[in-house]
VMD Tcl script that draws the C-alpha trace (Angstrom):
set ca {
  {141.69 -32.74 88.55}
  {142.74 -30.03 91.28}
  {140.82 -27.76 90.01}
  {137.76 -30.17 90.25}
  {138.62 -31.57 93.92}
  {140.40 -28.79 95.28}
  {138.90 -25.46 93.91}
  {140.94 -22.93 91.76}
  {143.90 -22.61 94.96}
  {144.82 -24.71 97.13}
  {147.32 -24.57 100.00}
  {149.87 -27.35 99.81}
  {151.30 -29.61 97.19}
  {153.86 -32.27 97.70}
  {156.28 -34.11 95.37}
  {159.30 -35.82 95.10}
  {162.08 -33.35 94.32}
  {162.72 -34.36 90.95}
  {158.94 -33.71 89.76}
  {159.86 -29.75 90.72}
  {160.87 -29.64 87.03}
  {159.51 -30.08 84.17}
  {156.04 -31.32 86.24}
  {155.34 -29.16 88.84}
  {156.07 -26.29 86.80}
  {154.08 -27.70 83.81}
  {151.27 -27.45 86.15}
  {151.75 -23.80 87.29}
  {151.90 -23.03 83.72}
  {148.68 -24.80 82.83}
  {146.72 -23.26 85.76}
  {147.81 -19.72 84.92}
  {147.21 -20.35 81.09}
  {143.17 -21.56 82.28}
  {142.93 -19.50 85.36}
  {144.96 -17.00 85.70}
  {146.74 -18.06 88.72}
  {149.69 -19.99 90.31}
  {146.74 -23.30 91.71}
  {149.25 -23.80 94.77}
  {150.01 -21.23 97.42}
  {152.83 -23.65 99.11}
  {154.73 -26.49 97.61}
  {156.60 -28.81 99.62}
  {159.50 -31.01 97.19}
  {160.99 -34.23 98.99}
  {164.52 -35.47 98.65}
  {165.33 -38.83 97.68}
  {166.15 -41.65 100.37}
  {168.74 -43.70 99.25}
  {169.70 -46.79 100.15}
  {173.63 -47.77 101.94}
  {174.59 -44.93 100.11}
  {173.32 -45.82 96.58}
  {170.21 -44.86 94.74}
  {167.55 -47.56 94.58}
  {167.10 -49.61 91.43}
  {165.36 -52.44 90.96}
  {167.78 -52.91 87.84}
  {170.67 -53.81 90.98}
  {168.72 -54.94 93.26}
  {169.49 -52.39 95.81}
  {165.94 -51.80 96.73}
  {163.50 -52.57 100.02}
  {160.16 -52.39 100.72}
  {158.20 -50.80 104.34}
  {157.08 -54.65 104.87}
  {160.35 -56.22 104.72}
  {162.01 -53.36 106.76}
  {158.96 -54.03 109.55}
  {159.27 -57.77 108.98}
  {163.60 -57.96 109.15}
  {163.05 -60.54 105.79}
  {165.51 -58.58 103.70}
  {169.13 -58.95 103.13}
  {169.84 -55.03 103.86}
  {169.21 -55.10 107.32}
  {170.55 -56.72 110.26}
  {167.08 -57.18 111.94}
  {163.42 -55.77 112.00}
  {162.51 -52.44 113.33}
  {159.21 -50.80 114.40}
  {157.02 -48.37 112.35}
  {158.27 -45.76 115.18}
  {161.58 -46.20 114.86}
  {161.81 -46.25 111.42}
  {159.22 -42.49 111.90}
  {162.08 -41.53 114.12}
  {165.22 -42.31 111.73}
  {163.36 -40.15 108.98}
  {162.65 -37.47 111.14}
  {166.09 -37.02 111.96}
  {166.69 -35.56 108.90}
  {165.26 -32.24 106.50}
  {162.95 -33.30 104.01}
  {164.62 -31.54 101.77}
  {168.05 -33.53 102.42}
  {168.64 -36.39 101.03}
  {168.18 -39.56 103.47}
  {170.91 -42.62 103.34}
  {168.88 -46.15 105.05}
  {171.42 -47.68 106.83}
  {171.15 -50.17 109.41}
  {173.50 -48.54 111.45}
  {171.06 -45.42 111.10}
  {168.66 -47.10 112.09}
  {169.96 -49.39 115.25}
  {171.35 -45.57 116.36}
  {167.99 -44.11 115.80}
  {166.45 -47.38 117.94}
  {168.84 -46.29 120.85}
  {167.73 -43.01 120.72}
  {163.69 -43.51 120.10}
  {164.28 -45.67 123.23}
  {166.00 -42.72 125.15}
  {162.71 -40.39 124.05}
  {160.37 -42.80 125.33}
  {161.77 -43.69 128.65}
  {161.67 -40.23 129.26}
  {158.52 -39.96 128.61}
  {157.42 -42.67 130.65}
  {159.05 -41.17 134.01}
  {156.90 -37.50 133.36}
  {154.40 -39.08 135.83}
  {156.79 -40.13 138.15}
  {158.52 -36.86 138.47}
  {158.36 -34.79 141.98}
  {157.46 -31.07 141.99}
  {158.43 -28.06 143.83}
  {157.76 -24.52 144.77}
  {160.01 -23.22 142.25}
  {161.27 -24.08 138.67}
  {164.73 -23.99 137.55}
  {164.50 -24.51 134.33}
  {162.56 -22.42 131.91}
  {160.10 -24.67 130.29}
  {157.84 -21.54 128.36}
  {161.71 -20.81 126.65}
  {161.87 -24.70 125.87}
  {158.32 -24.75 124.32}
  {159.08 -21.69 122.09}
  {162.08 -22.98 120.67}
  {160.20 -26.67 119.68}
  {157.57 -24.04 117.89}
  {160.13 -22.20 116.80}
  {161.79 -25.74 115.23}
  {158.57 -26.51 113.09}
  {157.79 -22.90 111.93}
  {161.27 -22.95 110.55}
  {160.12 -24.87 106.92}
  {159.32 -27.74 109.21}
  {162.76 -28.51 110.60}
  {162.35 -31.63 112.87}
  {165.90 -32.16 113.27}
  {165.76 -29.09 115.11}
  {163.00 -29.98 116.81}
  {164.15 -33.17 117.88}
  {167.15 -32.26 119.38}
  {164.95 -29.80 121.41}
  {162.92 -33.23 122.69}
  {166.24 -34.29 123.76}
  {167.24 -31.06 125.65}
  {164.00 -31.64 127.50}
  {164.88 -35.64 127.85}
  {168.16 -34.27 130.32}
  {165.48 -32.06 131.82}
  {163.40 -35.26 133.29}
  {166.47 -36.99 134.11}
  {167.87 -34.26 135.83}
  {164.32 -33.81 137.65}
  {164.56 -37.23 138.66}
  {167.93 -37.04 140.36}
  {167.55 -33.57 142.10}
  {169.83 -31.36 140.18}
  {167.05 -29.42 138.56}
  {163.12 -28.35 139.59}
  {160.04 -27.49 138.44}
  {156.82 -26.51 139.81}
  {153.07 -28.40 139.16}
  {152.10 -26.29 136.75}
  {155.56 -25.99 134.75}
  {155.62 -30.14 134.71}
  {152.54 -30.14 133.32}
  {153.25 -28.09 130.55}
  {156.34 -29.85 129.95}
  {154.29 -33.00 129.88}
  {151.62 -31.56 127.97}
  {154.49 -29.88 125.11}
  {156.15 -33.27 125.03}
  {153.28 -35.33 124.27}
  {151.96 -33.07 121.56}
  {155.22 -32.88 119.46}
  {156.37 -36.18 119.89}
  {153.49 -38.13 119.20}
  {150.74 -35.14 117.45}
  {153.54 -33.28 115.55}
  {156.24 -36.57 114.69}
  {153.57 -39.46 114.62}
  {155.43 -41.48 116.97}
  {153.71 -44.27 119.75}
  {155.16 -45.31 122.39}
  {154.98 -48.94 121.75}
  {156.55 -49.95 125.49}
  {152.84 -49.20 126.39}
  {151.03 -50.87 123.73}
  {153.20 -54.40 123.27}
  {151.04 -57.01 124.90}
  {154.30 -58.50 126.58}
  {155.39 -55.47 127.90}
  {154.17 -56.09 131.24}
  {155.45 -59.63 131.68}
  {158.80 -58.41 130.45}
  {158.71 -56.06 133.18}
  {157.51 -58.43 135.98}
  {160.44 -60.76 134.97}
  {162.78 -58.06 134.90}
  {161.60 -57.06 138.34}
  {162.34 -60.59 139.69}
  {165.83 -60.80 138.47}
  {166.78 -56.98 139.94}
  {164.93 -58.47 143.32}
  {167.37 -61.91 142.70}
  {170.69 -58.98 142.23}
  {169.75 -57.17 145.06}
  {169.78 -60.50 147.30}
  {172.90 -61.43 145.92}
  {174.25 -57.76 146.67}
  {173.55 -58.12 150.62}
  {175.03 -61.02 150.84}
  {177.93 -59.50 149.28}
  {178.04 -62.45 146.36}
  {179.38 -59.80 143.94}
  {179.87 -62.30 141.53}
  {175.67 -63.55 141.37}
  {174.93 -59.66 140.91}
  {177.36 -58.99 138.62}
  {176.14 -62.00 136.33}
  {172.96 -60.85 136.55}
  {173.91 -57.72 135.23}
  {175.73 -58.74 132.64}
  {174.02 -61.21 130.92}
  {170.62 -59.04 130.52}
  {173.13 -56.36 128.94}
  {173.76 -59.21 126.79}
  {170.35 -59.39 125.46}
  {169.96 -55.59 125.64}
  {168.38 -54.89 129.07}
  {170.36 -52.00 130.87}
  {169.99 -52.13 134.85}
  {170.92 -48.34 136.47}
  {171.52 -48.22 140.32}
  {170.30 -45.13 141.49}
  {169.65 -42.86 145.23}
  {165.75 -44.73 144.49}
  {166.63 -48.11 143.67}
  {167.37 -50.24 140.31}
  {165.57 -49.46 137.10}
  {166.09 -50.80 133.56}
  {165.67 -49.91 130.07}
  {165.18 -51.85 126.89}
  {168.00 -51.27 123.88}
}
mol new
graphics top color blue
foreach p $ca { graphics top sphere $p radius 0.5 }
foreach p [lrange $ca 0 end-1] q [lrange $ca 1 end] { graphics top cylinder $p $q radius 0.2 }
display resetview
C-alpha cells in the first residue's frame, strides 16, 4: 500500500512505540525482500500516554476519550479543558517519553498556556527603543535549535517561556529592544507557538471574551474608586473575590490589569 501511494521511499513513518517490533521491522524486511530498499528514510515511534499513572484498559475502566476530556463528562478529571491546553500538556513532554494524564498536569499546564498567551497578547503593546538589550537573533536560534534536536518541544517550550520574562520585563522597563528586534520577536513567537505547536489563542476567539473584559474593566474602575477614598476594605473585596473565581488583578507603574487562571 506504500509502495502504491507513496512511491518506493518515503520520508517519514509514524507508530506507536510498541509497533517498532515485530511490525515496523516486518515492513523493512518486506520492502527490501521486493525492492531492495529500507521504504522509510525516517521513522518517528511514539510512547504510550498513560493514564493517573496506569496503562489504559478498557478491561478496568481506566480509560478516556478526547470528547469527554473537551466536554469535563468523565470521572478522571476535575473539569473540562480546551483543545489548546490539552496541545500544550502533551507538548510538554518528548514523544518518545512516556506521558502520565493527570488532572493536576493538566490544571498546571492551563496556568501555564495562560502565562504563554498573555504574553503574547501584550507584543503589541510593548514600547521600543534605540537599542536592544536582550539578544533576540541568540533566542531565535536556540527555539530552532530546540526542534532540530529530534523535535524536542520541551526544550523549545521552555525557550517560549525565556522569551515570556522578556515581554514582561519589556513592559516594566528593566529590559529593551529596538523596532526591528520586537518584531522579530513577535514574528519568532507567533510562528512556533501557534505554526510549530498548533496552539490558538482562544482569549481572542471566545465570543465572550470581550464582555468578560468590559465587566472586568468596570469592577477594576469600582476598586480604584474605592482605593481613593481610602475604603481599603471595598478594594480589597473586590480583589479577592474575582481571585476566587480565578481572575488575577496586578497593580502596576501603568495601571491595573488582569489575567484569567
Amino acid at each position: 500500500m506504500s509502495t502504491k501511494y507513496l512511491g518506493e521511499t518515503f520520508d517519514i513513518h509514524g507508530g506507536g512505540m510498541d509497533l517498532k517490533f515485530p511490525h515496523h521491522e516486518c515492513e523493512i524486511a518486506q520492502n527490501e525482500a521486493a525492492i531492495g530498499k529500507s521504504p522509510v528514510n525516517y521513522w518517528m515511534h511514539a510512547n504510550m500516554l498513560e493514564l493517573n499513572g496506569q496503562r489504559m484498559s478498557k478491561t478496568t475502566g481506566n480509560t478516556i476519550n478526547p470528547n469527554e476530556l473537551l466536554s469535563g463528562n468523565n470521572d478522571k478529571m476535575s473539569k473540562a479543558y480546551s483543545p489548546s491546553v490539552i496541545r500544550f500538556f502533551m507538548a510538554q513532554s518528548s514523544y518518545r517519553s512516556v506521558l502520565d494524564l493527570t488532572d493536576d498536569g493538566l490544571k498546571a499546564s492551563e496556568k501555564g498556556y495562560n502565562r504563554l498567551m498573555e504574553a503574547i497578547n501584550l507584543l503589541p503593546k510593548l514600547n521600543t527603543s534605540k537599542t536592544s538589550s536582550i539578544k533576540i537573533e541568540d533566542w531565535k536560534q536556540k527555539c530552532y535549535d530546540a526542534m532540530n534536536d529530534d523535535f524536542n518541544s520541551p526544550i523549545l517550550i521552555a525557550q517560549l517561556f525565556e522569551a515570556t520574562k522578556y515581554i514582561n520585563q519589556i513592559k516594566e522597563g528593566k529590559e529593551t529592544l529596538t523596532a526591528e528586534d520586537l518584531g522579530l520577536l513577535k514574528d519568532t513567537m507567533n510562528a512556533f507557538v501557534f505554526d510549530v505547536l498548533g496552539l490558538r489563542n482562544e482569549a481572542e476567539t471566545s465570543s465572550g471574551t470581550d464582555k468578560l473584559t468590559g465587566a472586568v474593566e468596570v469592577l477594576i474602575k469600582l476598586r480604584q474608586e474605592a482605593r481613593a477614598n481610602k475604603d481599603f476594605a471595598m478594594s480589597d473585596k473586590i480583589r479577592d473575590e474575582l481571585a476566587e473565581v480565578g481572575i488575577q488583578l496586578k497593580d502596576g507603574k501603568d495601571g491595573t490589569t488582569f489575567s484569567v487562571n
